[in-house]
C-alpha positions as CSV (number, residue, x, y, z in Angstrom):
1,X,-13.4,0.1,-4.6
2,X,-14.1,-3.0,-6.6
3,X,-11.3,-4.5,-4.9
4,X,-7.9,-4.1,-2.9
5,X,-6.8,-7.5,-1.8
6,X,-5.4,-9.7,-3.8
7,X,-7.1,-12.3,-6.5
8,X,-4.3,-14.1,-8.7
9,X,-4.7,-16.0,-11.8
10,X,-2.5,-18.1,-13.9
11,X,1.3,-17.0,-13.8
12,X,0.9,-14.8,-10.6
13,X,-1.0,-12.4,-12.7
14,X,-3.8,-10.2,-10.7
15,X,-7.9,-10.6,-11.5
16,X,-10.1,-8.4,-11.0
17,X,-13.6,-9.2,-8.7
18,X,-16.5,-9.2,-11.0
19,X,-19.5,-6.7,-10.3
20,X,-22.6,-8.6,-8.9
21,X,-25.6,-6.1,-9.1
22,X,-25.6,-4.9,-12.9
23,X,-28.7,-3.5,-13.4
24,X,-28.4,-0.6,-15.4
25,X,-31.1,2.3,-14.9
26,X,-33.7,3.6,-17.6
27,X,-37.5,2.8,-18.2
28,X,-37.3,-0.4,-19.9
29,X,-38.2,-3.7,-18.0
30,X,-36.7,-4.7,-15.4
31,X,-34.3,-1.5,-15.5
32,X,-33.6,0.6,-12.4
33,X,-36.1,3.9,-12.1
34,X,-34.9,6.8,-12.8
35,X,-36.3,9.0,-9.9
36,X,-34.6,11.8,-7.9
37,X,-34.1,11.3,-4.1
38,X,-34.3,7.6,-4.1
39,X,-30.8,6.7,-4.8
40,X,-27.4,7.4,-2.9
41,X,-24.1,6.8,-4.6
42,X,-21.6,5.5,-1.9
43,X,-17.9,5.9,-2.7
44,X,-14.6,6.5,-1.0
45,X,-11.7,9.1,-2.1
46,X,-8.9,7.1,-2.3
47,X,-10.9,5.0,-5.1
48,X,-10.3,5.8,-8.8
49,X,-13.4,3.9,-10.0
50,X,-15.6,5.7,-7.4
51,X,-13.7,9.1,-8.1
52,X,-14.8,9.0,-11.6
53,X,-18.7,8.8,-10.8
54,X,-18.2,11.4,-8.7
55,X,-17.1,13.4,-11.2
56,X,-19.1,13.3,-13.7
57,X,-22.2,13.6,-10.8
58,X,-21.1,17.0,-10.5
59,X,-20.2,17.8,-14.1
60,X,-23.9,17.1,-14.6
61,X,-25.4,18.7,-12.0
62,X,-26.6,15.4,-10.6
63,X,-25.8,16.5,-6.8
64,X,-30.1,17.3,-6.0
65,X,-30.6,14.0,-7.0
66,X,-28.6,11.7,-6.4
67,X,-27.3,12.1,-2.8
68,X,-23.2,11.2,-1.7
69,X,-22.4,9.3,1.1
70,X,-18.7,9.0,1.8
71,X,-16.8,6.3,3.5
72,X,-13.3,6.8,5.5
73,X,-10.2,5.8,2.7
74,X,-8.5,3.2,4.6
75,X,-10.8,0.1,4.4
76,X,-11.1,-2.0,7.3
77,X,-11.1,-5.9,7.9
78,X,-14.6,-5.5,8.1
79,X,-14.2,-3.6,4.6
80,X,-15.7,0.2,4.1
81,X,-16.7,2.2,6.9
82,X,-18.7,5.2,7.4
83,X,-16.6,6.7,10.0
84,X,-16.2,10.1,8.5
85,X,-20.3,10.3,9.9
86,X,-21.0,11.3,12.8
87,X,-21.7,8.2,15.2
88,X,-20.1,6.0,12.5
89,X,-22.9,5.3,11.0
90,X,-24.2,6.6,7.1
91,X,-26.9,9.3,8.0
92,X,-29.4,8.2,5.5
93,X,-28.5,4.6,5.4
94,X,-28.1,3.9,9.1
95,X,-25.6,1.7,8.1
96,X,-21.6,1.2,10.1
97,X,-20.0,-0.8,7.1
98,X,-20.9,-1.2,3.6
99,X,-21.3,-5.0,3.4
100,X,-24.1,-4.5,6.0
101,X,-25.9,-3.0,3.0
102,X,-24.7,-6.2,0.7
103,X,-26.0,-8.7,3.2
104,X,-29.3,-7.0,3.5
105,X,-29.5,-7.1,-0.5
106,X,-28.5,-10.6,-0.6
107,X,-27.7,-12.4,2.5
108,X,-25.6,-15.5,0.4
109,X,-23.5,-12.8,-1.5
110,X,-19.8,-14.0,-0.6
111,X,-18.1,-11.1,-2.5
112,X,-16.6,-7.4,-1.3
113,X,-18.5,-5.1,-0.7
114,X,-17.3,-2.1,-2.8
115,X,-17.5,1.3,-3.9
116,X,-18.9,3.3,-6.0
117,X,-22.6,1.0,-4.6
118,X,-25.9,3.2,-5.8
119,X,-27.8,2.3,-2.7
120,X,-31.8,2.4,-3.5
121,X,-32.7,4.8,-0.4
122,X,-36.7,3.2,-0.1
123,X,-35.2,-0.1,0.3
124,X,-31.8,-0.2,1.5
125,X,-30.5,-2.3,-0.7
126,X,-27.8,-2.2,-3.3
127,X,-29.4,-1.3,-6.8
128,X,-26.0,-0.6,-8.7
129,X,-22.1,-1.5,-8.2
130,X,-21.2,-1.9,-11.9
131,X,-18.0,0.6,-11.8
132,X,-17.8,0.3,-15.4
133,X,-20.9,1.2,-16.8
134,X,-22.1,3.6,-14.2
135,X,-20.8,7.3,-15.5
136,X,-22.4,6.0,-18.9
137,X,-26.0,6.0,-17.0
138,X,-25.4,9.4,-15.1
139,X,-24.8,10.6,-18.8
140,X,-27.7,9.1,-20.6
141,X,-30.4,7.6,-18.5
142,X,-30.8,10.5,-16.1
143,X,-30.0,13.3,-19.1
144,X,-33.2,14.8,-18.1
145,X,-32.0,15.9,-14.8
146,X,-28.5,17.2,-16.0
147,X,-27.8,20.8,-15.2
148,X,-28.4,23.8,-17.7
149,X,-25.3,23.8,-20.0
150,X,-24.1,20.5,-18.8
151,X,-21.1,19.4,-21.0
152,X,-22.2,16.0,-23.4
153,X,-19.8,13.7,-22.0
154,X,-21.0,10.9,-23.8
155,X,-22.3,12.2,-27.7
156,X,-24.0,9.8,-29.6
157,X,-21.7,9.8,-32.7
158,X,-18.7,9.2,-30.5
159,X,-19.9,6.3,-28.4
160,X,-18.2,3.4,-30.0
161,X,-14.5,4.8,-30.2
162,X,-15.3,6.6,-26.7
163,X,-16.5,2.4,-25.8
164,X,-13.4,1.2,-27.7
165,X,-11.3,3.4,-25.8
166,X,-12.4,3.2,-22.4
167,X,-11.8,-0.5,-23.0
168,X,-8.3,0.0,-23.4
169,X,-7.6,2.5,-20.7
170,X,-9.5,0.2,-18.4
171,X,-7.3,-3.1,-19.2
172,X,-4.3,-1.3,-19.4
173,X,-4.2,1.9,-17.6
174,X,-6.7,2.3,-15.1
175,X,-6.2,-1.6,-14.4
176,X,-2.8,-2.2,-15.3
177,X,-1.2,-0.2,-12.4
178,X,-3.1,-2.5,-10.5
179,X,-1.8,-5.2,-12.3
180,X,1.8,-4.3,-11.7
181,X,1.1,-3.4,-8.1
182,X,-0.9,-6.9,-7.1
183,X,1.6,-9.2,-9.1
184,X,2.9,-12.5,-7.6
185,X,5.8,-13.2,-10.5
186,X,7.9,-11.5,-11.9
187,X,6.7,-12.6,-15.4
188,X,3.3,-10.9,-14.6
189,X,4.9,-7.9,-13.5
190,X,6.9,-7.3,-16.0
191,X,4.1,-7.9,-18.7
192,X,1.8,-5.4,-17.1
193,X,4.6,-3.0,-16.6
194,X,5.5,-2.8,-20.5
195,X,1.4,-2.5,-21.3
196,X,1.4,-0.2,-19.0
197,X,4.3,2.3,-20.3
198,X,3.7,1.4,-23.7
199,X,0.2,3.2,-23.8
200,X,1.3,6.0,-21.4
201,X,3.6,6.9,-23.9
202,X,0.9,6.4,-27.3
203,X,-1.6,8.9,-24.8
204,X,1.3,11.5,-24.7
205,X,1.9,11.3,-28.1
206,X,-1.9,11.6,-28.8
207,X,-2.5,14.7,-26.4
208,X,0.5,16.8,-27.7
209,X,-2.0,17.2,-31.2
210,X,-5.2,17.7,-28.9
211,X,-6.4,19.1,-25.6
212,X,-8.8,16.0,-25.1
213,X,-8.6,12.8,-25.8
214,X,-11.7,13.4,-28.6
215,X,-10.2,16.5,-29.6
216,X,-12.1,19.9,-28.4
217,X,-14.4,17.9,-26.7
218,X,-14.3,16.6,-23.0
219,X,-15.8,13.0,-22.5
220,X,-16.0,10.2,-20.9
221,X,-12.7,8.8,-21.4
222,X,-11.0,11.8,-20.1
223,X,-12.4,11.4,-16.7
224,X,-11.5,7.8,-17.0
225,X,-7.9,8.5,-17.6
226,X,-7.7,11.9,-15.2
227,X,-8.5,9.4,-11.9
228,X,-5.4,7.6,-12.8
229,X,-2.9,9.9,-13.9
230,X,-3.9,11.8,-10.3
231,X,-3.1,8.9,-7.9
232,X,0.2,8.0,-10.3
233,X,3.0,9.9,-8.5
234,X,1.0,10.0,-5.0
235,X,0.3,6.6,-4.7
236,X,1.2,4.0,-8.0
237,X,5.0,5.4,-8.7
238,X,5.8,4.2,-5.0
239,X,3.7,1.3,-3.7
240,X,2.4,-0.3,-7.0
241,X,6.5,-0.6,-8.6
242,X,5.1,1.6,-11.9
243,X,8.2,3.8,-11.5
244,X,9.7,4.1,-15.3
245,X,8.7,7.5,-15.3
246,X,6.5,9.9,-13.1
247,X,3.5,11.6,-14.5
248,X,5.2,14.7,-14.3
249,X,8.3,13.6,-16.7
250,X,5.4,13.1,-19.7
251,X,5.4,16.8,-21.0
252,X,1.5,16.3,-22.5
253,X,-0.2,14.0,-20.0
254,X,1.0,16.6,-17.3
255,X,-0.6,19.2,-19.0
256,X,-3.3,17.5,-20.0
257,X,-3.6,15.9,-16.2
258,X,-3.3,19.8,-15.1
259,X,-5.4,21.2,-17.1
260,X,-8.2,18.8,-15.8
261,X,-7.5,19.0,-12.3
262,X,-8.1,22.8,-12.8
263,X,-11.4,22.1,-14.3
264,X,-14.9,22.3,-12.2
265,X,-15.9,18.4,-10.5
266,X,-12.3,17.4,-11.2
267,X,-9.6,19.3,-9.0
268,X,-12.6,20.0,-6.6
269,X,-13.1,16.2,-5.7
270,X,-9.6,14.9,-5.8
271,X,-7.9,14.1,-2.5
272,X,-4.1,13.6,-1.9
273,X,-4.1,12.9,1.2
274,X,-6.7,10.4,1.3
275,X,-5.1,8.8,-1.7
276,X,-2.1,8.7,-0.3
277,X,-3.7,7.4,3.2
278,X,-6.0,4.4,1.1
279,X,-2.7,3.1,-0.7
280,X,0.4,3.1,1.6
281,X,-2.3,1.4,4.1
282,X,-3.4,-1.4,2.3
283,X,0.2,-2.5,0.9
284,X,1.1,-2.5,4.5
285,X,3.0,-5.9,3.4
286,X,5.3,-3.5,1.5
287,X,5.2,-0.8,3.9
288,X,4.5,-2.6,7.4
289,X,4.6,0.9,9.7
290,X,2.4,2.2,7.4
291,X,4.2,5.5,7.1
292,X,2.6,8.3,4.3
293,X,5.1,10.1,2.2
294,X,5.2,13.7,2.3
295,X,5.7,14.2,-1.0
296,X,4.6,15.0,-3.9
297,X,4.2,18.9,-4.0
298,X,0.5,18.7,-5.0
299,X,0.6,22.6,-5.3
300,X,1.8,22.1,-9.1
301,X,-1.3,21.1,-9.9
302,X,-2.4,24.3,-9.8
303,X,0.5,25.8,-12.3
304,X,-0.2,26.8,-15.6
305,X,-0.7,24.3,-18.3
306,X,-1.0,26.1,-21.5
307,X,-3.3,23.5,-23.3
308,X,-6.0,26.5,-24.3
309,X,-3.7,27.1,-27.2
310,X,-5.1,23.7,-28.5
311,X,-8.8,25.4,-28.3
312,X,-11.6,23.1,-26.3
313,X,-15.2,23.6,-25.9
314,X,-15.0,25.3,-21.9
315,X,-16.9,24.1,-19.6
316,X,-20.0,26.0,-17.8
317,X,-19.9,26.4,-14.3
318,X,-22.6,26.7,-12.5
């Protein structure tokens, strides 16, 4: 995850660790190679920003060439940890934690080690962590490996309000629960509460007219605002405060949310358990036995939505 402890700015108001290794990958100079088998993207299932790369991996049919390593959801004091492997160790990598992977890229790097990381597989190093940008190279610069009938996630004519808009889900959506849950005032709190509701409510709103966010048309943004609205009642209603209203109580994002999770790469990929494991564990100041609610019934995911009256291009599964 980019990052779970705490970084606080002016008026007690949570920052966000910036990425370190930004190369982006295509066959310009100085760009990352596109080349099957030589990368392995490294994530954890509690993580929204790593969820999403996995997602669209799979939607494309990038799983033959770019491998998946998987790290355990609650993150140690020595930070992510491959102890879902056997041996505890990464079988390609070799590697116990992640930041053993950061220190061998760059042994004065003084940041988290965090996931989703695209390790380069010839070198051990870290090629990638830019959590941002990184379902926007899965969708262009390694197009020519996508599956047959892989949906166009990322069309050329929508790119800029697809950009604008994952700009504003990311600040005040995928962030801002963050934001509320990581606050030290009240003030800050409060602000990134309001943002936070505000644009829940505009999304509902937009989604009653439309099954996607772009219309017919599933994109990028959807699977940015999906890995949200999935941990919201498991995880961000109860330990990060956002509890105006559940996801369930919007009529058109929980459709919408359903209708998704039902969806090839997205229901298939999405762990409550882990979720729920990853969040009540690392605001063990708030929750100092570290006990996992039972709840919420995660079998209504699975309940009709009734959102193909609103027509939608379907997806091919493979």
């Amino acid at each position: 995850m980019p990052e779970l402890t705490r970084e606080i700015g002016d008026g007690g108001r949570f920052v966000r660790q910036s990425n370190r290794f930004t190369t982006p990958f295509g066959d310009g100079p100085g760009e990352l190679p596109v080349e099957p088998g030589r990368y392995r993207l490294l994530w954890a299932a509690i993580c929204p920003w790593a969820h999403r790369s996995v997602i669209v991996r799979r939607l494309l049919g990038l799983e033959n060439v770019i491998s998946l390593g998987t790290a355990h959801p609650i993150r140690t004091v020595n930070g992510w940890e491959f102890s879902l492997d056997p041996e505890g160790v990464d079988p390609v990598l070799g590697i116990r934690y992640l930041n053993e992977l950061y220190q061998a890229t760059d042994p004065h790097y003084e940041g988290r080690a965090t996931v989703p990381t695209v390790a380069d597989v010839k070198s051990r190093t870290v090629a990638n962590n830019d959590y941002f940008r990184l379902t926007n190279y899965w969708e262009t610069a390694w197009k020519a490996y996508h599956r047959p009938g892989a949906p166009d996630l990322y069309p050329l004519d929508l790119r800029p309000e697809i950009d604008a808009l994952n700009h504003v889900l990311f600040d005040e959506v995928n962030n801002g629960v963050y934001k509320c849950g990581f606050a030290r005032s009240q003030g800050a709190y409060d602000e990134a509460f309001d943002i936070l509701f505000a644009r829940l409510d505009q999304l509902d709103d937009r989604l009653s007219r439309q099954r996607y966010l772009f219309g017919e048309r599933l994109s990028d943004s959807d699977v940015r605002l999906y890995v949200t609205l999935a941990r919201f009642d498991a995880a961000y209603h109860g330990a990060f405060r956002t509890n105006l209203r559940r996801i369930v109580d919007y009529s058109h994002l929980w459709a919408y949310a359903r209708d998704l999770y039902q969806t090839y790469s997205f229901g298939d990929t999405t762990d409550f358990q882990a979720i729920k494991q990853g969040y009540y564990h690392v605001v063990a100041g708030q929750n100092p036995v570290v006990i996992l609610p039972r709840g919420p019934d995660g079998s209504h995911w699975t309940s009709a939505h009734g959102r193909e009256r609103l027509g939608g291009v379907p997806i091919k599964v493979p």
